[in-house]
Backbone as ProteinMPNN parsed JSONL, in Angstrom:
{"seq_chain_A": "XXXXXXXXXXXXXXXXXXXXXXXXXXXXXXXXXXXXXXXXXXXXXXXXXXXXXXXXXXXXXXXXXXXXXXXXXXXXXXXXXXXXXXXXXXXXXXXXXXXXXXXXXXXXXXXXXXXXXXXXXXXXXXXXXXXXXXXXXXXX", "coords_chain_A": {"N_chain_A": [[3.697, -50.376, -11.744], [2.344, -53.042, -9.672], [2.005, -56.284, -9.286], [0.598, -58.857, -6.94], [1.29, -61.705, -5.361], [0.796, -64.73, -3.817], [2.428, -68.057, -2.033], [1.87, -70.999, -0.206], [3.573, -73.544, 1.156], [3.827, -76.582, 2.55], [5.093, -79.13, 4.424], [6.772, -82.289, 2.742], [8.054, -82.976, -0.761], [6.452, -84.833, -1.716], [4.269, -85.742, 0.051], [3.447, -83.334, 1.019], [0.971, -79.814, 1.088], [-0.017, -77.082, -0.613], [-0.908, -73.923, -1.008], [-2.509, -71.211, -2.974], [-2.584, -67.63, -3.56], [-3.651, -64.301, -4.523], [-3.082, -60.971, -3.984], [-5.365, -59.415, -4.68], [-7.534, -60.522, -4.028], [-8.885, -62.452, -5.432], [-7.79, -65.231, -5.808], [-7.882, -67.34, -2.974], [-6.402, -68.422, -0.515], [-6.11, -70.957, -2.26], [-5.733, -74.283, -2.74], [-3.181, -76.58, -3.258], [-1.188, -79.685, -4.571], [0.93, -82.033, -4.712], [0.003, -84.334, -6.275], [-2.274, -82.431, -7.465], [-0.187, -81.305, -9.205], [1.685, -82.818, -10.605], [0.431, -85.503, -11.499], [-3.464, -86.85, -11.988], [-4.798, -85.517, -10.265], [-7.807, -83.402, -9.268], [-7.893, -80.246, -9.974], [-5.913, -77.546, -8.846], [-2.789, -75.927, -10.002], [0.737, -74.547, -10.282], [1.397, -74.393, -13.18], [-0.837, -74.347, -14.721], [-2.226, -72.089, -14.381], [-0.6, -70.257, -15.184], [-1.204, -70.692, -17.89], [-3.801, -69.936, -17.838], [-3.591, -67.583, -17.779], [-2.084, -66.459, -19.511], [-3.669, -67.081, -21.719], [-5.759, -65.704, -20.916], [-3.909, -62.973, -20.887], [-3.689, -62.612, -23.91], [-5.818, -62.48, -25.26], [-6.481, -59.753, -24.66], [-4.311, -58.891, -25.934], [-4.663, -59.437, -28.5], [-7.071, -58.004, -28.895], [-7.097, -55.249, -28.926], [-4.784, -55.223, -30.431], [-6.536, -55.545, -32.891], [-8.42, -53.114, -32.647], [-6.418, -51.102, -33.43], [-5.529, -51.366, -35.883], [-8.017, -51.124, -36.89], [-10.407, -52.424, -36.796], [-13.013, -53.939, -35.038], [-13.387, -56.428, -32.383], [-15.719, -58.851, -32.155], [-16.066, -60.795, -30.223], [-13.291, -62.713, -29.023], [-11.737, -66.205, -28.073], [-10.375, -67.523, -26.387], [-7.815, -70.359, -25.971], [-5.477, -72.003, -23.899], [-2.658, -74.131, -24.208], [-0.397, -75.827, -22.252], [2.197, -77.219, -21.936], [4.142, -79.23, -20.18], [6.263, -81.387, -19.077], [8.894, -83.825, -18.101], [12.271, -83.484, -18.155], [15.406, -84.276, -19.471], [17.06, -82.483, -17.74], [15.434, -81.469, -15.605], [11.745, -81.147, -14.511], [9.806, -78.726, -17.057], [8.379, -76.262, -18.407], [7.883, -76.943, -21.27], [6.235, -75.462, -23.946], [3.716, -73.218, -25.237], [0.678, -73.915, -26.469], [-1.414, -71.533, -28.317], [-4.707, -71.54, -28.851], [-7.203, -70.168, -31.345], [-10.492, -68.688, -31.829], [-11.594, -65.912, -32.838], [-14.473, -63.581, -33.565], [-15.107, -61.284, -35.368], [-16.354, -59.354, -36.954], [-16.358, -57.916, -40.661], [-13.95, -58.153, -40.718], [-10.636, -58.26, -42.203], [-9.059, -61.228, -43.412], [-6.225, -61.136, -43.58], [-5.358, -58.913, -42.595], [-6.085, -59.653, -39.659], [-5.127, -61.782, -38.971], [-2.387, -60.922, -38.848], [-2.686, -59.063, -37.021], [-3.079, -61.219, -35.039], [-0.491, -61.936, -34.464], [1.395, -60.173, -34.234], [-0.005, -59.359, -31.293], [0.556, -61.73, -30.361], [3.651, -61.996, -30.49], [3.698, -59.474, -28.499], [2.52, -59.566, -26.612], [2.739, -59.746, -22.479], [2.688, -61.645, -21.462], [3.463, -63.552, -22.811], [5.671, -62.454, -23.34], [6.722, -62.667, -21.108], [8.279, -65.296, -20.508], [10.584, -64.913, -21.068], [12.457, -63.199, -19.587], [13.765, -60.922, -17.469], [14.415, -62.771, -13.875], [14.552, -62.066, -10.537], [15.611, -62.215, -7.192], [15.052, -62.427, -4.155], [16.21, -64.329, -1.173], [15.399, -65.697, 2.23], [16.351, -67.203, 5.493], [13.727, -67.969, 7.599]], "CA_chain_A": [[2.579, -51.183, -11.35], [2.983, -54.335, -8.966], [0.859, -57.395, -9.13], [1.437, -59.807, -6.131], [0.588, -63.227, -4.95], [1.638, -65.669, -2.352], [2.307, -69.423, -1.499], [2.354, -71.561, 1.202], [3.931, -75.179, 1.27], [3.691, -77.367, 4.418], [5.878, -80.972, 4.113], [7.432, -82.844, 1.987], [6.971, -82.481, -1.74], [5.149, -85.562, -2.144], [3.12, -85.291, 0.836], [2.966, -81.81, 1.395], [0.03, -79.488, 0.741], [-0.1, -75.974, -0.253], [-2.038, -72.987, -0.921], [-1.548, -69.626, -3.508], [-3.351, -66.186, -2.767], [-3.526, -63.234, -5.124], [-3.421, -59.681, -3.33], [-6.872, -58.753, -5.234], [-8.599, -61.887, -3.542], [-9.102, -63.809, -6.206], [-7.551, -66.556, -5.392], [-7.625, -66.915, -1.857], [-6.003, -70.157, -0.209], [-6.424, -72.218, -2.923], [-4.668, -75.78, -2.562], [-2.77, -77.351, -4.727], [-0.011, -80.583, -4.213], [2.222, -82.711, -5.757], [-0.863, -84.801, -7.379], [-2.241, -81.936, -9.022], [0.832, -80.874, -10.252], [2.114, -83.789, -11.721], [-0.695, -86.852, -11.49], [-4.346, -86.014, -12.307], [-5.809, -85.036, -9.099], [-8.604, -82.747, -9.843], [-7.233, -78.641, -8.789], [-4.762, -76.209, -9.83], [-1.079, -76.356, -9.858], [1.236, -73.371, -11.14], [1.646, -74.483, -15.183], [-2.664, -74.672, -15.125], [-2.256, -70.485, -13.865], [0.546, -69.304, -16.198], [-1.931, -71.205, -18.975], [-4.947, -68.969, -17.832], [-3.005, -66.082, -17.539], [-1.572, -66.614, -21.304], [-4.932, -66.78, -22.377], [-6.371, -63.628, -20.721], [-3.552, -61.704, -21.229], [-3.135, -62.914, -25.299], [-6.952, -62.188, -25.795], [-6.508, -58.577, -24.251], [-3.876, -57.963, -26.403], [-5.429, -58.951, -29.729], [-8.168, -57.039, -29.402], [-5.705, -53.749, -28.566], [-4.329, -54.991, -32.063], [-7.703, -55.363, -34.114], [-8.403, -52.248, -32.731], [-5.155, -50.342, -33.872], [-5.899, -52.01, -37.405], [-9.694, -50.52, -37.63], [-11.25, -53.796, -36.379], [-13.474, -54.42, -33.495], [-14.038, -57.835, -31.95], [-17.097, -59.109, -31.14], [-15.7, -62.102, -28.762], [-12.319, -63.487, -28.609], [-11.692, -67.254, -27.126], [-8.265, -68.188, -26.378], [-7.498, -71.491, -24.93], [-3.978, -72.198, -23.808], [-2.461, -75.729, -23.989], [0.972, -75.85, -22.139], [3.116, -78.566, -22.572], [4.823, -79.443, -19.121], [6.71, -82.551, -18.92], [9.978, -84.088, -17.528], [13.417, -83.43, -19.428], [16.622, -84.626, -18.874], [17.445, -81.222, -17.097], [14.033, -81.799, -14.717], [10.441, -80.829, -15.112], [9.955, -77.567, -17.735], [7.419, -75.898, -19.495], [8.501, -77.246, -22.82], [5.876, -75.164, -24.936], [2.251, -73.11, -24.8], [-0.328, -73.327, -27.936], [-2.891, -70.716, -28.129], [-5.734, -72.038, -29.561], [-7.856, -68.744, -30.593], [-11.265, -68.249, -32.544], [-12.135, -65.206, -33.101], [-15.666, -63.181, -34.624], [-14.626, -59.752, -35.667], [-17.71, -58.826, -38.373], [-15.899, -57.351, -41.469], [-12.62, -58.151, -40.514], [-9.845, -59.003, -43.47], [-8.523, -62.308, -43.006], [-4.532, -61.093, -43.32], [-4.908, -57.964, -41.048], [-6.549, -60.507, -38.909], [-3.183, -62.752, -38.957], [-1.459, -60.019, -38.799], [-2.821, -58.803, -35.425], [-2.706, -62.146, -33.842], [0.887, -62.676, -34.493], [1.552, -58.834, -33.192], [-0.214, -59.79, -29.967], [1.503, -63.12, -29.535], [5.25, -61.188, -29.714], [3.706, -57.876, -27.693], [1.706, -60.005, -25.167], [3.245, -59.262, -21.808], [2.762, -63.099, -20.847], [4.734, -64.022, -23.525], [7.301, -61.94, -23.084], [7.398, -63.149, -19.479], [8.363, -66.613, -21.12], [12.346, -64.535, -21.994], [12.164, -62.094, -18.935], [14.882, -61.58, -15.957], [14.121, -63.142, -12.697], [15.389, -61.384, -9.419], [15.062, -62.961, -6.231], [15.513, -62.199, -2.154], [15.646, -65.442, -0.227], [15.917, -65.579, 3.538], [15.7, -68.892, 6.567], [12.791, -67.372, 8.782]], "C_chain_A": [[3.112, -52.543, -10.893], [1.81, -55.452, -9.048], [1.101, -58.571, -7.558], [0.559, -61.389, -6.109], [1.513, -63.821, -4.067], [1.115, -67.083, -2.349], [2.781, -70.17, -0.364], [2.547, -72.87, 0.814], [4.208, -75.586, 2.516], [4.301, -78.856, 3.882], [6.637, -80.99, 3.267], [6.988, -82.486, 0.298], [6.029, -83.866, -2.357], [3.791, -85.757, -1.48], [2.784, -84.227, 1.324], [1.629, -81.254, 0.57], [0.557, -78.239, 0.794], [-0.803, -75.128, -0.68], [-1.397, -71.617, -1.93], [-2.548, -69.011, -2.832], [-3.105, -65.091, -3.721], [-3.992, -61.656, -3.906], [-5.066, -59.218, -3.55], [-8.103, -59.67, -4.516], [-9.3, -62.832, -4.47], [-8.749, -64.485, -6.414], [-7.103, -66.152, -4.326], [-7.37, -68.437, -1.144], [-6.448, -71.23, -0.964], [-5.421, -73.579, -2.949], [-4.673, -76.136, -3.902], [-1.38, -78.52, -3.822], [0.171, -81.07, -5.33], [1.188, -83.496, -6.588], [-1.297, -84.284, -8.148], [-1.763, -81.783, -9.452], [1.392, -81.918, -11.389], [1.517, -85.345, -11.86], [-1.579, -85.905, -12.103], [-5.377, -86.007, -11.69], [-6.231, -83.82, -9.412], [-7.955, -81.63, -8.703], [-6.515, -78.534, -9.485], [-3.522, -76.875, -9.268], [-0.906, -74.612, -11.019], [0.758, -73.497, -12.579], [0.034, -73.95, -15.447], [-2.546, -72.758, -15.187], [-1.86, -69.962, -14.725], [-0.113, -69.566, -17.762], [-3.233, -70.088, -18.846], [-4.518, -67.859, -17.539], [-2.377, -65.456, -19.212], [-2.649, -66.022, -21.939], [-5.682, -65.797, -22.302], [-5.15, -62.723, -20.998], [-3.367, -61.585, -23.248], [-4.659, -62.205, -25.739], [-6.968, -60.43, -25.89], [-5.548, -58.232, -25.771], [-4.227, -57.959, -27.95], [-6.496, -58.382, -30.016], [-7.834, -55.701, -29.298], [-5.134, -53.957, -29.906], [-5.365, -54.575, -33.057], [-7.673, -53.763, -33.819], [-7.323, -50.799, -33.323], [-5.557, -50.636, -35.12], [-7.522, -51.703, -37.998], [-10.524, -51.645, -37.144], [-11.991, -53.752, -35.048], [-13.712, -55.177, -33.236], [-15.315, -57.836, -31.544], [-17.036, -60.115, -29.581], [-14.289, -62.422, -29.447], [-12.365, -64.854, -27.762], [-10.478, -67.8, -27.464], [-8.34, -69.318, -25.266], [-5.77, -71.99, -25.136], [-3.469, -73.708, -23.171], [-0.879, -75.428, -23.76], [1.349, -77.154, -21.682], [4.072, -78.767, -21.154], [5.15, -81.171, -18.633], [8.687, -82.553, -18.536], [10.957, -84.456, -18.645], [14.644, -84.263, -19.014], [17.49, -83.669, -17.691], [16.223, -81.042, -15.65], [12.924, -81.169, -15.294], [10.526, -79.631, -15.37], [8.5, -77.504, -18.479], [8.02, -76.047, -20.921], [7.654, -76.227, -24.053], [4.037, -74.476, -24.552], [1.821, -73.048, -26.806], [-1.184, -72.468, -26.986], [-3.441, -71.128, -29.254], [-7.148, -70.739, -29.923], [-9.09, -68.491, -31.799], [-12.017, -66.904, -31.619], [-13.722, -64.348, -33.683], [-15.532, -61.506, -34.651], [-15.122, -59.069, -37.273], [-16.873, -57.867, -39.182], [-14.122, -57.53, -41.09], [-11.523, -58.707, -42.241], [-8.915, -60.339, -42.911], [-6.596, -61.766, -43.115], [-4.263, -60.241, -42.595], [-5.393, -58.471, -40.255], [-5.272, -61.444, -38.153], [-1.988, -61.633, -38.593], [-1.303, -59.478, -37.743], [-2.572, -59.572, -34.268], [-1.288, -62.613, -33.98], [1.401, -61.58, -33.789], [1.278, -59.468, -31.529], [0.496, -61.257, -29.557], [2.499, -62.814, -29.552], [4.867, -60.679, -28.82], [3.126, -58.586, -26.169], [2.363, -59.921, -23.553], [3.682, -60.988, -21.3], [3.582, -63.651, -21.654], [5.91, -63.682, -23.859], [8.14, -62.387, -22.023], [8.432, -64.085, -19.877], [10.382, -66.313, -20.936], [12.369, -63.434, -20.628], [13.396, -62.397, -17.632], [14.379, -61.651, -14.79], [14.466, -62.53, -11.761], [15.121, -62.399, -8.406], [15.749, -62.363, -4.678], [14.931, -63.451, -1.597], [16.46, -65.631, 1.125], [15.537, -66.674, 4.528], [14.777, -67.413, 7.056], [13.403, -68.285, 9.734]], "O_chain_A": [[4.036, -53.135, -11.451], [0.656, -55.119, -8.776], [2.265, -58.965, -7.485], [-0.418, -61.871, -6.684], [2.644, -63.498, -3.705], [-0.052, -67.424, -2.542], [3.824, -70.011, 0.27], [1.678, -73.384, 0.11], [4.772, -74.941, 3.4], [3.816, -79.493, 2.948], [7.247, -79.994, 2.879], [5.941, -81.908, 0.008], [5.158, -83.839, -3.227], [2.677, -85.885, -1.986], [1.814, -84.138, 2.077], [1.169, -81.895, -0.374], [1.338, -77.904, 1.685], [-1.877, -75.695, -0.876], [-0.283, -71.109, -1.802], [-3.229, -69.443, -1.902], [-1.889, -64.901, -3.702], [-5.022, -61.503, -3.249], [-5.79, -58.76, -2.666], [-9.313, -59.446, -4.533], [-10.09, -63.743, -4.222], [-9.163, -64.919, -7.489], [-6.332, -65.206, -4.163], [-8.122, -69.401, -1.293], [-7.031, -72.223, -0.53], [-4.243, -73.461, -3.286], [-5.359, -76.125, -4.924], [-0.806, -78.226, -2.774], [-0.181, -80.798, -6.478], [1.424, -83.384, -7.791], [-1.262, -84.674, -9.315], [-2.125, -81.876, -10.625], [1.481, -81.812, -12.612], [2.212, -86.249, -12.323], [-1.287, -84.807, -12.577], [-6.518, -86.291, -12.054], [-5.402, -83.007, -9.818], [-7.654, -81.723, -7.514], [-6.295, -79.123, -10.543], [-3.286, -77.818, -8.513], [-1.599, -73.969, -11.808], [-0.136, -72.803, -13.064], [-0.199, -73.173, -16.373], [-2.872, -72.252, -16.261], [-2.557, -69.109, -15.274], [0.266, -68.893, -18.72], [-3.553, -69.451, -19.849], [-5.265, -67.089, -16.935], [-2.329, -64.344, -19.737], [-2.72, -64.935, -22.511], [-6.193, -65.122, -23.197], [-5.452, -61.594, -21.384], [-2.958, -60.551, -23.777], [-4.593, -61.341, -26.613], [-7.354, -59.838, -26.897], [-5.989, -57.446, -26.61], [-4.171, -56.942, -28.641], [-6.92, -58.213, -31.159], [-8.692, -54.975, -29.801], [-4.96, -52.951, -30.593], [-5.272, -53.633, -33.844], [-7.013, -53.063, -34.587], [-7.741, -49.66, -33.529], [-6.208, -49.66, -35.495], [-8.029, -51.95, -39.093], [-11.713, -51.361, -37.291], [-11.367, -53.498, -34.017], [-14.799, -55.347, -33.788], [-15.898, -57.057, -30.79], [-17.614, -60.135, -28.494], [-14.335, -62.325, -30.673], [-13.009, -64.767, -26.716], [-9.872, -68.299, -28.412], [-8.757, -69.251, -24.11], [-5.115, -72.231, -26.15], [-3.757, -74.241, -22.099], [-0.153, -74.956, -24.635], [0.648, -77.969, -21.083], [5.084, -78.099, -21.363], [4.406, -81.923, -18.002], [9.485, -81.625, -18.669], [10.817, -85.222, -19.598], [14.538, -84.94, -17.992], [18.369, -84.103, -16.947], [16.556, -80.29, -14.734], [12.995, -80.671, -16.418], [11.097, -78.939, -14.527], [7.785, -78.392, -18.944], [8.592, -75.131, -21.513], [8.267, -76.119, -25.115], [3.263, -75.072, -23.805], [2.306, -72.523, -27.808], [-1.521, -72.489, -25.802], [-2.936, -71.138, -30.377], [-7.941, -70.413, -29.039], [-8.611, -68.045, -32.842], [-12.594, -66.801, -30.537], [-14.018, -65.007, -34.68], [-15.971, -60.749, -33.785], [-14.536, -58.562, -38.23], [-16.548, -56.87, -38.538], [-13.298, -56.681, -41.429], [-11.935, -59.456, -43.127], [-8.134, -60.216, -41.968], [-5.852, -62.444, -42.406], [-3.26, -60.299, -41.882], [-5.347, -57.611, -39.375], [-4.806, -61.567, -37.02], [-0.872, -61.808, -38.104], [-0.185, -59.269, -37.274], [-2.163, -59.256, -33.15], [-0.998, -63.735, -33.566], [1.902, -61.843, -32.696], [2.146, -59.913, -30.778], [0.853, -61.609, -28.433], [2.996, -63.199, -28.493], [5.438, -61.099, -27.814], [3.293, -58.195, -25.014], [2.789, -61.029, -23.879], [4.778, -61.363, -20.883], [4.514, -64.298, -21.176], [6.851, -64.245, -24.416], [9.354, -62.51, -21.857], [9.578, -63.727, -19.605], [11.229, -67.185, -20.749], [12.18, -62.365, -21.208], [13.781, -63.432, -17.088], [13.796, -60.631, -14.419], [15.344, -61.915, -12.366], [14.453, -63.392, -8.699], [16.893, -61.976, -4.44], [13.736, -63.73, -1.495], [17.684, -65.707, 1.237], [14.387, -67.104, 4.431], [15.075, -66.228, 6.908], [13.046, -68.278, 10.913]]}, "name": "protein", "num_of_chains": 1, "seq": "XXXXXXXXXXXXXXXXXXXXXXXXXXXXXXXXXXXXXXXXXXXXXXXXXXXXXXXXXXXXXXXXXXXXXXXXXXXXXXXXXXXXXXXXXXXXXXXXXXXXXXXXXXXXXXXXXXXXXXXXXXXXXXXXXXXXXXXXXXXX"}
């Protein structure tokens, strides 16, 4: 299974502008520059993506745990706070919280803990985090 997406950058990187695109069309030329990314011009930037991508894929997978464990959720809400600031090495994702209440009627509070720590190793997004890169890059 392949997921794709695409970006476009035009200029410089302080005055340039550019645009992602998901294959599925949900996100379809959306802009983003150097202010949203690192000022706080209102819009997306990568880190904001890989944060809402954390969060939907972390929710998915604790409820794939409760369920393995006898549990059914009623709602999941995962909010993902990533930590992106400038190192001595240059700008890094230094760190994501998941922030995550749950309501899972009859649930036991330690197979509860127990699931969301499962899904935060198994999560696919957080595996990404340790994952090998490849790359093909060519001048047009």
């Amino acid at each position: 299974m392949q997921r794709r997406a695409s970006a476009v950058w035009r200029g410089g990187l302080k005055d340039g502008k550019g645009t992602v695109s998901t294959a599925s069309g949900a996100l379809k030329n959306i802009q983003y520059s150097f202010a949203m990314r690192f000022e706080n011009e209102p819009g997306t930037n990568p880190e904001e993506l890989v944060a809402a991508a954390h969060a939907g894929c972390f929710s998915m997978a604790l409820s794939n745990e409760l369920g393995t464990a006898g549990m059914r959720p009623e709602t999941i809400e995962t909010k993902a706070v990533l930590d992106f600031d400038k190192t001595s090495a240059g700008w890094s994702v230094k760190s994501i919280h998941l922030d995550v209440a749950a309501k899972v009627p009859g649930a036991d509070p330690a197979k509860f803990q127990s699931a969301a720590e499962a899904a935060k190793k198994n999560c696919p997004i957080s595996r990404l985090l340790n994952t090998q890169i490849t790359m093909s890059a060519k001048l047009a």
